[in-house]
C-alpha positions as CSV (number, residue, x, y, z in Angstrom):
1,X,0.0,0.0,0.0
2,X,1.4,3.6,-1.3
3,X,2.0,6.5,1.2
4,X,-0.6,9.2,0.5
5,X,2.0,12.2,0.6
6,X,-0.9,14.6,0.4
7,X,-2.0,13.9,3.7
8,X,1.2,14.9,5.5
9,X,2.8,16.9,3.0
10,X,0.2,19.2,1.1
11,X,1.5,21.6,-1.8
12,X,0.2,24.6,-2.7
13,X,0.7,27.1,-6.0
14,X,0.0,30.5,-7.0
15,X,1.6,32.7,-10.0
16,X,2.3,36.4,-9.1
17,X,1.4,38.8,-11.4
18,X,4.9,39.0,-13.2
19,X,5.1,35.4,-13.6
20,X,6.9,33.7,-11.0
21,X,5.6,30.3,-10.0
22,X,5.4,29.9,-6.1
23,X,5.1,26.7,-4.5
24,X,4.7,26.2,-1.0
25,X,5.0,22.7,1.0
26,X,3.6,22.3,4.1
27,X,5.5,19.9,7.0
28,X,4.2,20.8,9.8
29,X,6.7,18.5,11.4
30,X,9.8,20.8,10.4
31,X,11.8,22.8,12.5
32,X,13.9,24.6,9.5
33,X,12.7,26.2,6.1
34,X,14.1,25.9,2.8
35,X,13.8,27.8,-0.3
36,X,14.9,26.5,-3.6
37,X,14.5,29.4,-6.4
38,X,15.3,27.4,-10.0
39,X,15.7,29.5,-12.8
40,X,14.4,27.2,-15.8
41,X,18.3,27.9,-18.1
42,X,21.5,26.1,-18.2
43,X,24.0,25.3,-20.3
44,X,21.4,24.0,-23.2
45,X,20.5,27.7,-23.5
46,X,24.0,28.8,-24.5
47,X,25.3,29.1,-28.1
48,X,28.9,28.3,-29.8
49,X,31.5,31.0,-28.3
50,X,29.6,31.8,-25.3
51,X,29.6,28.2,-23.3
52,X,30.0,27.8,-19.5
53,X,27.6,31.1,-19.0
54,X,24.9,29.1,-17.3
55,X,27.7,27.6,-14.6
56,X,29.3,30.9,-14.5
57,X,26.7,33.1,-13.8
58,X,25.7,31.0,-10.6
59,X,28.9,31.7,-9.2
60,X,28.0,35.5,-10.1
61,X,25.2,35.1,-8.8
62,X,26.9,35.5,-5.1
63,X,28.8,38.4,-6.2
64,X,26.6,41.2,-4.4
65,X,23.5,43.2,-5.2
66,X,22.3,46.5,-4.6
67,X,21.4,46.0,-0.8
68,X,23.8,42.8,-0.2
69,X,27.6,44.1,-0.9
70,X,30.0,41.1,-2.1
71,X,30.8,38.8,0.8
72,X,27.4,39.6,2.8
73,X,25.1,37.0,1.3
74,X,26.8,34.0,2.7
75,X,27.6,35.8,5.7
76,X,24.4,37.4,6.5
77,X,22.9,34.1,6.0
78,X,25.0,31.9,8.1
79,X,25.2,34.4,11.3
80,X,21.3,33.6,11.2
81,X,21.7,30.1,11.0
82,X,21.6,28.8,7.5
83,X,22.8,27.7,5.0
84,X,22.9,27.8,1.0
85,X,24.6,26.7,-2.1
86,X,23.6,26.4,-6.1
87,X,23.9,23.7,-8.8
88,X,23.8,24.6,-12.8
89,X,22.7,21.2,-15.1
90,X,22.4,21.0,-19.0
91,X,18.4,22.5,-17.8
92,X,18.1,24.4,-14.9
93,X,20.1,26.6,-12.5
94,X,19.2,25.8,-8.8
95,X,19.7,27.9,-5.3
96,X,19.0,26.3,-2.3
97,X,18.7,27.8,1.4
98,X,17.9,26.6,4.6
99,X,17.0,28.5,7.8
100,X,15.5,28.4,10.8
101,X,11.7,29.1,10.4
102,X,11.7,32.4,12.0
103,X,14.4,33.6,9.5
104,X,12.0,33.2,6.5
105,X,11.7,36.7,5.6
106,X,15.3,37.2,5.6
107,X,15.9,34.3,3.3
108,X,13.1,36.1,1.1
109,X,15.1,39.3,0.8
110,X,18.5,37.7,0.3
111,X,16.9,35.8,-3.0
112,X,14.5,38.7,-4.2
113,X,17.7,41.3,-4.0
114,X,19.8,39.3,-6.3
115,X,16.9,38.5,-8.4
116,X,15.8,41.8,-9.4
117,X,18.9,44.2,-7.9
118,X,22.1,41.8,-9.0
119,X,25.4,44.1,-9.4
120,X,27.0,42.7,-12.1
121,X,30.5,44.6,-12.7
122,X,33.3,43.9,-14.2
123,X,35.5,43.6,-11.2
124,X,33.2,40.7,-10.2
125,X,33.1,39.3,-13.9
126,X,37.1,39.1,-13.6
127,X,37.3,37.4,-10.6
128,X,34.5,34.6,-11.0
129,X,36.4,34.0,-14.6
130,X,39.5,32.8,-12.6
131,X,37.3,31.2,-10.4
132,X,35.6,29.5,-12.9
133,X,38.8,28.5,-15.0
134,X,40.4,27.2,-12.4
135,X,37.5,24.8,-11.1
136,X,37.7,23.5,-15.0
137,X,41.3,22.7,-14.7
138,X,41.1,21.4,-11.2
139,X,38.2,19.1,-11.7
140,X,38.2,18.6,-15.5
141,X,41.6,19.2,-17.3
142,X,43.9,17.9,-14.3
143,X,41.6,15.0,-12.7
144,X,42.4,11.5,-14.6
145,X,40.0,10.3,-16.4
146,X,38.6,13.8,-16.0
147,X,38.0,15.2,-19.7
148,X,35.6,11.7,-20.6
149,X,32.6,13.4,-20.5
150,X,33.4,16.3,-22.7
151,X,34.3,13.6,-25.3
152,X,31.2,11.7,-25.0
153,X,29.1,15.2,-25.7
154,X,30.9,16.2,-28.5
155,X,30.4,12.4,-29.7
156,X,27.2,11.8,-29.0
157,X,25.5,15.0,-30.5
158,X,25.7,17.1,-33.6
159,X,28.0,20.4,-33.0
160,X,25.0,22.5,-34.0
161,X,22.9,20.8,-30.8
162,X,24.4,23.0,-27.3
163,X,24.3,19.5,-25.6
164,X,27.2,19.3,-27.2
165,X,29.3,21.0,-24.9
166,X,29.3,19.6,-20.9
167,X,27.8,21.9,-18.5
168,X,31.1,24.0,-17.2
169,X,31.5,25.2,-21.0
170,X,34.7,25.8,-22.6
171,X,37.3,27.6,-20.9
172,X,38.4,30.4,-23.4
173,X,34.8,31.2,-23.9
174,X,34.5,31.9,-20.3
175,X,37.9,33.6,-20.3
176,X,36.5,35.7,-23.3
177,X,33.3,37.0,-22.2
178,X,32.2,40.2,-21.2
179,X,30.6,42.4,-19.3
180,X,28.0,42.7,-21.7
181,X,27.4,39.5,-22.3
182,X,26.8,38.6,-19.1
183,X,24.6,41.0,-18.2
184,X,22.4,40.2,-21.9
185,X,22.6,36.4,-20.1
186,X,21.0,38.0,-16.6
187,X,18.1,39.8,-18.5
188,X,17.4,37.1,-20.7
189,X,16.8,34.2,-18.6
190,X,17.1,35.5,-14.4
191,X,13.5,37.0,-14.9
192,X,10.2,36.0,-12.6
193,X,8.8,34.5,-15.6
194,X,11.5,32.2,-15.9
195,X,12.0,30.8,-12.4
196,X,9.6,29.1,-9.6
197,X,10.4,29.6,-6.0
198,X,9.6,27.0,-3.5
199,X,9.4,27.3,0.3
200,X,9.2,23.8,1.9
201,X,9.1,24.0,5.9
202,X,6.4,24.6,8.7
203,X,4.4,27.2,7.4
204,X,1.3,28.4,6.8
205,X,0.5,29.0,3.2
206,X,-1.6,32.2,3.3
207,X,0.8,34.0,5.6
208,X,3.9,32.9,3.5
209,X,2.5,33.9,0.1
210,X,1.9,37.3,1.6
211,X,5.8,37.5,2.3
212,X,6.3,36.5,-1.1
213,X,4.0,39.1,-2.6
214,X,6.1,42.2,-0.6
215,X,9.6,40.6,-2.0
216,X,9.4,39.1,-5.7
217,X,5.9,40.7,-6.7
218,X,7.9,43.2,-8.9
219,X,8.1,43.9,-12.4
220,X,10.8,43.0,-14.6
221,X,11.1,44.3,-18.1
222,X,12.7,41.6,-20.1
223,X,13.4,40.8,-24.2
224,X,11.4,37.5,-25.7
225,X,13.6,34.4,-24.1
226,X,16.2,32.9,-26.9
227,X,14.8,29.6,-28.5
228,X,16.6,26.8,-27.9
229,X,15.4,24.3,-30.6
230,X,16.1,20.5,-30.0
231,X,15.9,18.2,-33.3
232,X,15.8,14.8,-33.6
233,X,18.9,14.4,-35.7
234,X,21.1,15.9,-33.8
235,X,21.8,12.8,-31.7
236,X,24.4,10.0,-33.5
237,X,25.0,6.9,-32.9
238,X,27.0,4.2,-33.9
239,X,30.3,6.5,-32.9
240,X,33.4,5.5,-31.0
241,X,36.5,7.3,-29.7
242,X,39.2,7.2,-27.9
243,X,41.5,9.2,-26.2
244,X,45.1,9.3,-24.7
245,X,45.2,10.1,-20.9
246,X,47.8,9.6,-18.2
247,X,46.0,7.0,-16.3
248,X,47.3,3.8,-15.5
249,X,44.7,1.4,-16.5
250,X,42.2,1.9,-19.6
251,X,39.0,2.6,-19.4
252,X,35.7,2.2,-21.6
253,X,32.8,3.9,-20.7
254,X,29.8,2.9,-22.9
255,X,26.3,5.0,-23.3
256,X,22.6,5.1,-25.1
257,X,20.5,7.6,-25.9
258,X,17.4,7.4,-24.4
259,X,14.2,9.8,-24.0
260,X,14.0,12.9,-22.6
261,X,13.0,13.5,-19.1
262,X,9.4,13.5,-20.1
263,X,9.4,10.4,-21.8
264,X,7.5,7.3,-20.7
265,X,10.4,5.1,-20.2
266,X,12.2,7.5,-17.3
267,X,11.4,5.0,-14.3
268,X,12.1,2.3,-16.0
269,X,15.7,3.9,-17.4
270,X,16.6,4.8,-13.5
271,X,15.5,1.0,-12.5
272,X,17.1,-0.7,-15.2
273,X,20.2,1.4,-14.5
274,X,20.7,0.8,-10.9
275,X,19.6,-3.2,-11.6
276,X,23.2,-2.6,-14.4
277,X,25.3,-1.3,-12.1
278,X,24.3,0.2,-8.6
279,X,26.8,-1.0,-5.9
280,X,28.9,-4.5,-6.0
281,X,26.0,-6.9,-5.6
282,X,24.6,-5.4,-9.3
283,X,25.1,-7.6,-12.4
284,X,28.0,-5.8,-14.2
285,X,29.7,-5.8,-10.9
286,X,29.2,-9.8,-10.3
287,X,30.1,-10.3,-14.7
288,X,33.0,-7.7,-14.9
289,X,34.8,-7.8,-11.3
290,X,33.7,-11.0,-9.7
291,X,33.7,-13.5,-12.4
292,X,35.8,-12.4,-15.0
293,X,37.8,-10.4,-13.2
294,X,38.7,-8.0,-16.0
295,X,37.7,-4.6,-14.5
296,X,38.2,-2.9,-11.1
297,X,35.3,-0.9,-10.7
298,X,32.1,-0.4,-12.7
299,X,29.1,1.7,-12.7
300,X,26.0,2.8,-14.2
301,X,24.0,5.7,-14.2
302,X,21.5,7.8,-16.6
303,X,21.9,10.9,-17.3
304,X,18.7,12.9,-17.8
305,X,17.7,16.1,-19.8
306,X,14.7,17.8,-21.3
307,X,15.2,16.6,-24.5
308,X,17.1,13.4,-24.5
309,X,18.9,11.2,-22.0
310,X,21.9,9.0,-21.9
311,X,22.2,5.7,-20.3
312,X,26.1,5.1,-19.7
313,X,27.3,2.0,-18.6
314,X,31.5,1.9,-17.8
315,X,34.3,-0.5,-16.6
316,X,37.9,0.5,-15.1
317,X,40.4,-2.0,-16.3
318,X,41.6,-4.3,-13.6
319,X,45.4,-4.7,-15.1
320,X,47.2,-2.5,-17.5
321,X,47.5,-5.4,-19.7
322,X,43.7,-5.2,-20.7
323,X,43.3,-2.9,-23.7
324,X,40.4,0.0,-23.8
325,X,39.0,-1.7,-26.7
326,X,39.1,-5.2,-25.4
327,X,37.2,-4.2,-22.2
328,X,34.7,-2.4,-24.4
329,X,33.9,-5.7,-26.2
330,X,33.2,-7.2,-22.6
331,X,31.3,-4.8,-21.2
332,X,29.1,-4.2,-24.3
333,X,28.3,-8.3,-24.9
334,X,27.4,-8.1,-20.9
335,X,25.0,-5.9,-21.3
336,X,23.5,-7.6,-24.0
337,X,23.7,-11.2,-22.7
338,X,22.2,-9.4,-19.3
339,X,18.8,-8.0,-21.5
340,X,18.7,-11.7,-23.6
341,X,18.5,-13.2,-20.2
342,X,16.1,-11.0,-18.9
343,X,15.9,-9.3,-15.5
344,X,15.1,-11.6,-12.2
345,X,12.4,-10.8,-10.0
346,X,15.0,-10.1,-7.1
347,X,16.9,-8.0,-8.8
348,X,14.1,-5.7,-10.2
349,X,12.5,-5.4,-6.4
350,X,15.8,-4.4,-5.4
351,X,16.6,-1.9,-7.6
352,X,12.9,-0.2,-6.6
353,X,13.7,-0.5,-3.4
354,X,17.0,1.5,-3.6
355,X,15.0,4.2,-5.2
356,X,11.9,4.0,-3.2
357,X,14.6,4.1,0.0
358,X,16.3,7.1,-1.6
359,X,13.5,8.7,-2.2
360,X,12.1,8.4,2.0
361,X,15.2,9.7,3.0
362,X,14.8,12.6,0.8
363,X,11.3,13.2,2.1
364,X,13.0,13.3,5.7
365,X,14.4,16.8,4.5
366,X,12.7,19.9,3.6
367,X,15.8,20.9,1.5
368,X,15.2,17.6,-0.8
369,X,11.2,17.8,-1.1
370,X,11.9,21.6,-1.9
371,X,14.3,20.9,-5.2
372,X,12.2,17.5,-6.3
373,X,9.1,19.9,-6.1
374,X,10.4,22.8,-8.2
375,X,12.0,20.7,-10.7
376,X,8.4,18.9,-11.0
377,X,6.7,22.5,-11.4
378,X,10.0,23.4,-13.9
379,X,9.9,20.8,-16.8
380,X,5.7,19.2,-15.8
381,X,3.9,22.6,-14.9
382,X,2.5,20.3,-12.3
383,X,4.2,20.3,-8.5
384,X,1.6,17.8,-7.5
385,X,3.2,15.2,-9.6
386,X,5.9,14.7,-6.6
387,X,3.2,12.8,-5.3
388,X,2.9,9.8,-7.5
389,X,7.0,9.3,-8.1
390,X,6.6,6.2,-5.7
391,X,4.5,4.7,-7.4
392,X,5.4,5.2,-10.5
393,X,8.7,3.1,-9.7
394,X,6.9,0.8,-7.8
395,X,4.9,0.0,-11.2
396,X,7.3,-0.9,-13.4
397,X,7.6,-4.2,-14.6
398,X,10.2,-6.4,-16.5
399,X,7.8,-5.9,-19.5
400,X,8.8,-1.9,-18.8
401,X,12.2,-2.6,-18.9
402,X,12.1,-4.8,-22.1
403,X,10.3,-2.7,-24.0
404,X,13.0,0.5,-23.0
405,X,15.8,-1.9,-24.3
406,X,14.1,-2.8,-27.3
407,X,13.8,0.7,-28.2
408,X,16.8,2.2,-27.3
409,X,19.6,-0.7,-26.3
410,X,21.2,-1.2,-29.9
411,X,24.4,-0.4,-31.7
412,X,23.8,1.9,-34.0
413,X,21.9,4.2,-30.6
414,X,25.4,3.4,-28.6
415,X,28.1,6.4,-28.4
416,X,31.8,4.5,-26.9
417,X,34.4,6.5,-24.9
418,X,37.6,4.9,-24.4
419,X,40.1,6.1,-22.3
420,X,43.9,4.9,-23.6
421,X,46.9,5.2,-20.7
422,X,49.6,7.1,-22.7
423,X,52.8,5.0,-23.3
């Protein structure tokens, strides 16, 4: 039997008059607040020359505002007891806070200043750049195995398509941009119309969409929004690469494109995923590490957009004498021999069980329920559908996951990374 969520969490909605969404979650049961304010552009909305601007404007995003000088926002914000952070994906740009439920209307004005008063300059432009560049380098550039994913986008999608790029962009095009550009980002997509704000916590709906009224019910002139246009073609398959990196052991890292996040075959794709390669008691793990002993560690995960998703599937050599391409071959027949056998009733309640355990954990935290809500009022215009995630997982069925393969798991659909050690 499912847990009705309505009864102990109960969402309400309202659009101001310039457009924001505003979504507020009641748990009465909650000590803390927390606000998640989700702008609906990331780095799918950027164009060839100016990548990285969704990533790098979050980071300007803390930079100051007309009534919060640079260096205040964080600080203001943890002298009362909170805290807050922000997360840019191929769709969205997220920022989170959390404070103590008396400290609502603070956590109000922080947002609502940088919203509609941000003070962009150039001095703050200059330093996030370096910021910025250096994160790329750090995390990217110099981490082994580090530049794999860049390789997959620019394999797996057409160069006219922006998923094309990854999501921190390239780093002379954030070097390169200026003051103007940023700022023509800022009015373009940080507009009321473009976000939805959700307050998760103990409160009281009528009295908290009043606060939100006297902070973000103000006008914001703004041009049309850019188009970004998402065709069909743009995705290839049937494409393998390879790359030289100084690793020690090859890797192979093996993906299919799947639907978009709206498609019918999404909880199935995270299910048949986590049955691939969540933790050391999944299939690939038993195939790759236990009984063939050909790879170190493995993994499996789907990565999910608005438009189209990608299932990857990879293996980490277990000796430097195993080639990329050779553990490639091995991990691609595993998977197939894995759908030809079909999926065991113990391993497809496990998997939902991860997820469905996952998912109470998040519900435990007014920080999680606040992101799963805005992202479900982002990309479905419909918050209430937090309420039937459960059960959608719970429903699916090997005939779910059969018909997903059959639709998606084939060669030509497959895009290979491999990663080579140098010499």
């Amino acid at each position: 039997m499912s847990l009705d969520l309505r009864k102990y969490i109960p969402i309400n909605r309202r659009t101001l008059d310039n457009g924001l969404d505003v979504v507020l979650v009641e748990m009465p049961n909650s000590p803390i607040v927390s606000l998640n304010l989700s702008y609906k552009v990331g780095s799918k909305n950027e164009v060839h020359g100016k990548t990285g601007f969704a990533h790098l404007f979050e980071h300007l995003m803390f930079e100051g505002s007309k009534h919060v000088p640079k260096g205040q926002f964080d600080k203001i914000c943890s002298t009362a007891g909170g805290t807050n952070n922000a997360y840019t994906t191929y769709d969205f740009t997220a920022y989170t806070m959390t404070l103590p439920m008396h400290q609502l209307e603070l956590g109000l004005w922080l947002e609502s200043d940088r919203m509609f008063f941000s003070d962009i300059n150039q001095e703050a432009l200059y330093n996030q750049q370096k910021v910025v560049i250096e994160e790329i380098k750090q995390t990217v550039e110099n981490q082994p195995y580090g530049i794999w994913r860049e390789k997959l986008a620019e394999s797996a999608y057409d160069e006219k398509c922006s998923y094309s790029w990854e999501v921190h962009g390239s780093k002379e095009d954030v070097a390169n941009s200026t003051l103007n550009d940023v700022q023509s980002f800022f009015n373009n997509f940080y507009r009321p119309d473009n976000a939805c704000l959700v307050i998760a916590g103990k409160i009281k709906s009528d009295e908290t969409f009043n606060l939100v009224e006297k902070y973000f019910n103000i006008r914001k002139d703004a041009p049309p929004k850019p188009e970004t246009i998402f065709q069909e073609e743009y995705k290839k398959g049937g494409v393998r690469s390879s790359f030289n990196d100084n690793v020690p052991l090859s890797a192979s890292f093996l993906s299919f494109h799947t639907g978009g996040i709206s498609d019918d075959s999404s909880f199935a794709l995270d299910v048949f995923s986590n049955i691939l390669g969540m933790g050391k008691s999944s299939l690939l793990y038993n195939m790759l590490v236990y009984d063939k002993q050909i790879a170190s560690q493995i993994g499996a995960y789907t990565d999910k957009r608005e438009h189209t998703s990608l299932l990857t599937v990879y293996a980490l050599a277990n000796s430097p004498e195993t080639s990329a391409s050779d553990l490639t071959e091995i991990l691609r027949n595993s998977v197939y021999d894995i759908i030809k056998n079909g999926i065991d009733e113990k391993h497809l309640t496990k998997s939902k069980n991860q997820i469905i355990a996952n998912a109470a954990n998040e519900i435990l935290y007014s920080s999680g329920i606040a992101d799963n809500v805005g992202n479900q009022t982002l990309f479905w215009n419909n918050p209430e559908r937090y309420y039937s995630l459960l059960d959608n997982y719970m429903s699916v069925s090997n005939k779910d996951i059969q018909n997903l393969c059959e639709r998606f798991i084939e060669d030509k659909n497959s895009v290979i990374v491999e990663v080579v050690p140098n010499d």
